[in-house]
N, CA, C and O of each residue as an XYZ file, in Angstrom:
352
protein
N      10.666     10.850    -11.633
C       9.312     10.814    -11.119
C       8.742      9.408    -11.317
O       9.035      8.812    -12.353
N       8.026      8.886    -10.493
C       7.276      7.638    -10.352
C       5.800      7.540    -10.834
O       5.400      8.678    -11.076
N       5.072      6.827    -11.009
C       3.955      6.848    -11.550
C       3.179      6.237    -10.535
O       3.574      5.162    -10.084
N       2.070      6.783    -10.077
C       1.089      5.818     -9.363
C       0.733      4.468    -10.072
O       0.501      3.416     -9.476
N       0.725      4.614    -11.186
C       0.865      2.527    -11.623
C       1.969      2.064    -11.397
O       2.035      0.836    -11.338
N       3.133      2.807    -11.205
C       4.153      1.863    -11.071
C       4.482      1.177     -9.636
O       4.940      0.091     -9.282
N       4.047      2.287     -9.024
C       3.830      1.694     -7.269
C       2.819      0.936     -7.260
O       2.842     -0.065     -6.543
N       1.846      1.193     -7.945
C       0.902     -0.439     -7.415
C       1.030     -1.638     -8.467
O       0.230     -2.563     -8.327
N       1.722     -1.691     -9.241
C       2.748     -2.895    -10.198
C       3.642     -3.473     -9.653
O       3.922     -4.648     -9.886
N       4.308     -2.650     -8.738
C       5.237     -3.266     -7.882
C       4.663     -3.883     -6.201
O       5.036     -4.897     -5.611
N       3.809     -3.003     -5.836
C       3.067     -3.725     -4.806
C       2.817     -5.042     -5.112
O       3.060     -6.081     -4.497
N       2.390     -4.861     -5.969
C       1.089     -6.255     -6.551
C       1.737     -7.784     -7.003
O       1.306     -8.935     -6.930
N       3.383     -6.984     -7.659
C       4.480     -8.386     -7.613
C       4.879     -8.947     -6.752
O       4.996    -10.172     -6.802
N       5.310     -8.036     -5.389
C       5.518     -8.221     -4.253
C       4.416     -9.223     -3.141
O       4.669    -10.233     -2.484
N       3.317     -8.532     -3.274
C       2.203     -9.125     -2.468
C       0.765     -9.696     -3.719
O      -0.291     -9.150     -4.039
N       1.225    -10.632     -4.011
C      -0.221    -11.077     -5.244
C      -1.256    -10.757     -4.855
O      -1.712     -9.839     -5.537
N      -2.142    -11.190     -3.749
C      -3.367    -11.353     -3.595
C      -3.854     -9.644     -3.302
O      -5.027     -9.297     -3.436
N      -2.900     -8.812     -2.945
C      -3.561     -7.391     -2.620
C      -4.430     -6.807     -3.518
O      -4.368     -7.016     -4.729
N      -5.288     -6.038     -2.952
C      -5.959     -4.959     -3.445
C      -5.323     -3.618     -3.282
O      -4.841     -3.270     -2.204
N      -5.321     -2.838     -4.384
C      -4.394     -1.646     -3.454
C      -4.637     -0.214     -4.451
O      -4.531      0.038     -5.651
N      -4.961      0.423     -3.403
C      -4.952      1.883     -4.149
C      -4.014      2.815     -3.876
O      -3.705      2.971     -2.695
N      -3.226      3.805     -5.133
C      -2.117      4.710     -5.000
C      -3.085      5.837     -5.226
O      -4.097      5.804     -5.926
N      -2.552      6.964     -4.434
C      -2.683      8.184     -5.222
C      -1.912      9.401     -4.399
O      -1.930      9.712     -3.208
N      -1.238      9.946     -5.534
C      -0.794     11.055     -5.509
C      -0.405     12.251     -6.538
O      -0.340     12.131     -7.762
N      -0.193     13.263     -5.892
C      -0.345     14.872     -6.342
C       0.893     15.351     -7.397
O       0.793     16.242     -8.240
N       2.093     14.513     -7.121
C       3.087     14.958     -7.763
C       3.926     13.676     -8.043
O       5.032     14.021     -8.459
N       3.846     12.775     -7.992
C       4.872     11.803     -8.392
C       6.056     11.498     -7.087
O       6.815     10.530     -7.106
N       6.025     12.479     -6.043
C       6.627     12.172     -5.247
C       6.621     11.705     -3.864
O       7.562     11.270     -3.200
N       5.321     11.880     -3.527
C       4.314     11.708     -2.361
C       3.493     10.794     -2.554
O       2.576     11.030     -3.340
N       3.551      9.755     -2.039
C       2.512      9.012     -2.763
C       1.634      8.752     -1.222
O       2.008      9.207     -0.141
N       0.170      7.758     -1.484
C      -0.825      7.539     -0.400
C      -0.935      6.461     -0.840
O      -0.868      6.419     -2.068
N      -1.152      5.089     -0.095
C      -1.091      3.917     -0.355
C      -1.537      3.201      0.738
O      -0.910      3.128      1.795
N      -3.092      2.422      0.418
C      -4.214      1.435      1.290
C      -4.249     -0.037      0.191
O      -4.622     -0.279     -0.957
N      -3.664     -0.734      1.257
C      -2.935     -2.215      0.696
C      -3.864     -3.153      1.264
O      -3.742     -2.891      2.460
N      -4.712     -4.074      1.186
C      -6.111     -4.636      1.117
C      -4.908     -6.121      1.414
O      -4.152     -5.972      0.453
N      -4.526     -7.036      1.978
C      -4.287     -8.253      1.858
C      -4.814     -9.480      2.742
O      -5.622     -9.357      3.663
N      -4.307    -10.528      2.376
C      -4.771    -11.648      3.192
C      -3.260    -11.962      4.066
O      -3.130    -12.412      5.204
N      -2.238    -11.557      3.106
C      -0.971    -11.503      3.842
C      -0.629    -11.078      5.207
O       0.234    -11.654      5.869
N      -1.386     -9.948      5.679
C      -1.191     -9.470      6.374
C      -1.822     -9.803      7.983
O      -1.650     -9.233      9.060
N      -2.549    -10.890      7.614
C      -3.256    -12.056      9.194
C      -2.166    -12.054      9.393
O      -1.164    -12.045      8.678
N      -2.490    -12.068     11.215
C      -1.291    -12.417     12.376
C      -0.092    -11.577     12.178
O       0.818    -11.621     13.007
N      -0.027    -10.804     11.122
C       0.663     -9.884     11.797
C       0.828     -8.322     12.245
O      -0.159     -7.592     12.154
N       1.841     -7.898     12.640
C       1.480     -6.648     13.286
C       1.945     -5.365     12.189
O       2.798     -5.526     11.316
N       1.261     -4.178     12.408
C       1.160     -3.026     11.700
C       2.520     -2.667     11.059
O       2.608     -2.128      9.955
N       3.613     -3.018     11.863
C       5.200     -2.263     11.130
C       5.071     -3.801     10.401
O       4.868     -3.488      9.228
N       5.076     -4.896     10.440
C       5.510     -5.921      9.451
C       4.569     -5.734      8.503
O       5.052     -5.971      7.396
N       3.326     -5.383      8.450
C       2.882     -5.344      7.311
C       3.444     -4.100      6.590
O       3.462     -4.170      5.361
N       3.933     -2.904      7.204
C       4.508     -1.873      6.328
C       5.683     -2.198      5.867
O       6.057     -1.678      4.816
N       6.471     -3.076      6.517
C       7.357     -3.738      6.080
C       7.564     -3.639      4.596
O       8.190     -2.981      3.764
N       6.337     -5.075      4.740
C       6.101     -5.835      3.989
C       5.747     -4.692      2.432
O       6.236     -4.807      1.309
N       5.078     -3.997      2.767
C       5.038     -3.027      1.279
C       6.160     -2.335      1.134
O       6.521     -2.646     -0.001
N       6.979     -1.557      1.586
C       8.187     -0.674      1.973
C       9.197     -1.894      1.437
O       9.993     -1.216      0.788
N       9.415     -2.549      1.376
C      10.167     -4.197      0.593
C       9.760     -3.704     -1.239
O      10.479     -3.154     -2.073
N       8.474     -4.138     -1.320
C       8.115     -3.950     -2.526
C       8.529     -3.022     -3.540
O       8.645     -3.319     -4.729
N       8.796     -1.640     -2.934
C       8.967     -0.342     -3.580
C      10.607      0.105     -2.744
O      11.015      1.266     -2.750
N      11.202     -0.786     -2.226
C      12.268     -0.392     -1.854
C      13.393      0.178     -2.721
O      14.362      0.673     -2.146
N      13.359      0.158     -3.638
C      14.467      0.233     -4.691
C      14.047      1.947     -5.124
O      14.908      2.762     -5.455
N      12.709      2.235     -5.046
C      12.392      3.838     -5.646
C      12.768      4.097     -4.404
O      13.953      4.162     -4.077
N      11.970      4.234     -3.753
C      12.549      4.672     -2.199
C      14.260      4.550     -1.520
O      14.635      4.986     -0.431
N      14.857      4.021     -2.271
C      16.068      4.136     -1.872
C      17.136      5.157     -2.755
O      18.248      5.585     -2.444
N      16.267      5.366     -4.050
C      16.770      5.992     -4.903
C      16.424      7.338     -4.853
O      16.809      8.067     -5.767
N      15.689      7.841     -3.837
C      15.083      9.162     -3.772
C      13.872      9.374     -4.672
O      13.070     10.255     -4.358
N      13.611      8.418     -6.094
C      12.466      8.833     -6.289
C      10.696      8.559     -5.681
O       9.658      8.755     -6.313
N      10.790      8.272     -4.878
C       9.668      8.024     -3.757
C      10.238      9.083     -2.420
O      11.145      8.676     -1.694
N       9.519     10.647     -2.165
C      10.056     10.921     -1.645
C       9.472     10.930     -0.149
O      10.064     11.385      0.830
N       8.268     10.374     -0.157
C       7.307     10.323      1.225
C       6.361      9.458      0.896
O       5.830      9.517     -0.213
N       5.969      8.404      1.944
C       5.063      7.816      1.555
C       4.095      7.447      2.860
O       4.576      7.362      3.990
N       2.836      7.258      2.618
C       1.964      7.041      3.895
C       1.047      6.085      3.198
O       0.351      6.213      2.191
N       1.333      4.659      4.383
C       0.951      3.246      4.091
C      -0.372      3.052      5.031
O      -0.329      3.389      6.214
N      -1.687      2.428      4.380
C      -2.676      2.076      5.225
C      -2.871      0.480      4.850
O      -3.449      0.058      3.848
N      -2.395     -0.129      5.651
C      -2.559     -1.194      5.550
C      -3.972     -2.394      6.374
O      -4.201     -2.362      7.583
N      -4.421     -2.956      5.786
C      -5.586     -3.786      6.280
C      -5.588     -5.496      6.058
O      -4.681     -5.977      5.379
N      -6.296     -6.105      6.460
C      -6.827     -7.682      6.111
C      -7.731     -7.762      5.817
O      -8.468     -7.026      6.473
N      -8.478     -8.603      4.709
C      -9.394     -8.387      4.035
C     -11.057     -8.190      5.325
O     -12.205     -7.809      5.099
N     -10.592     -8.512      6.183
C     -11.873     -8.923      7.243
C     -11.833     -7.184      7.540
O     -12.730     -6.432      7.159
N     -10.481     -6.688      8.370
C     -10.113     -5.414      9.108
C     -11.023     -4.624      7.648
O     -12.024     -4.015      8.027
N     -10.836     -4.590      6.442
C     -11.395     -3.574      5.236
C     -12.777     -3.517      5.629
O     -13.445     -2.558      6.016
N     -13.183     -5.132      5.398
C     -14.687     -4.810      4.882
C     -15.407     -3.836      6.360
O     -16.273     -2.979      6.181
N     -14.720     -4.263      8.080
C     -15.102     -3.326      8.969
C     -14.328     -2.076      8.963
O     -14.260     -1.571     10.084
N     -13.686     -1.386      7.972
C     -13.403     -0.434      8.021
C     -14.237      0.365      6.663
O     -14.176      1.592      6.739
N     -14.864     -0.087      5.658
C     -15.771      0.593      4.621
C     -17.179      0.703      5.359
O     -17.900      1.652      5.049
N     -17.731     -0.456      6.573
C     -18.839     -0.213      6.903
C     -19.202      0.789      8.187
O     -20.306      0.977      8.696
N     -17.818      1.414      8.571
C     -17.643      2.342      9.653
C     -17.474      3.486      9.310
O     -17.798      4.409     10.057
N     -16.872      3.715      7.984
C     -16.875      4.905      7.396
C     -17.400      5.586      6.500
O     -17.384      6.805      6.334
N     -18.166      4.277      5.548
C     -18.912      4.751      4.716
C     -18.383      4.793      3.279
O     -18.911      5.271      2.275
N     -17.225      4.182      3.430
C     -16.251      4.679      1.954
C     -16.491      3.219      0.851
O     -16.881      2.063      1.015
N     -16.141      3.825      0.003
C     -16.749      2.623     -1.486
C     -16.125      1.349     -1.312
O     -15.395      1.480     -0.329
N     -16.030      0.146     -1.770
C     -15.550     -0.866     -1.916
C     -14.916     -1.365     -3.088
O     -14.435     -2.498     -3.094
């Protein structure tokens, strides 16, 4: 089983500047909204890429058994908290 700190420890080595929140129900499912500057100019699968890299090694090992990536740029966030209403 994986730990939601350990997926965003490893995000966070992978991509420095992110912001990033994990959460999940069982250790095996995880939910993951990755906040970067990395992610200007490029497109939605390279930035999942780009996290799916990070945590590749649980995920290859079966202990990551599903995962669902929301990825943003710091500009795309701040218009996505003021459209929805959600905390910062």
């Amino acid at each position: 089983m994986v730990s939601a700190e350990l997926v965003k420890e490893r995000i966070k080595t992978g991509i420095p500047d992110a912001q990033i929140q994990v959460l999940t129900s069982d250790g095996d499912h995880f939910d993951v909204i990755v906040v970067s500057s990395t992610f200007t100019g490029k497109r939605l699968l390279q930035q999942h890429q780009l996290v799916k890299e990070t945590i590749s090694s649980e995920m290859l090992s079966g202990a990551i058994h599903a995962l669902s990536i929301k990825t943003f740029t710091p500009e795309e966030w701040d218009v996505h908290t003021r459209s929805s209403g959600a905390i910062r």
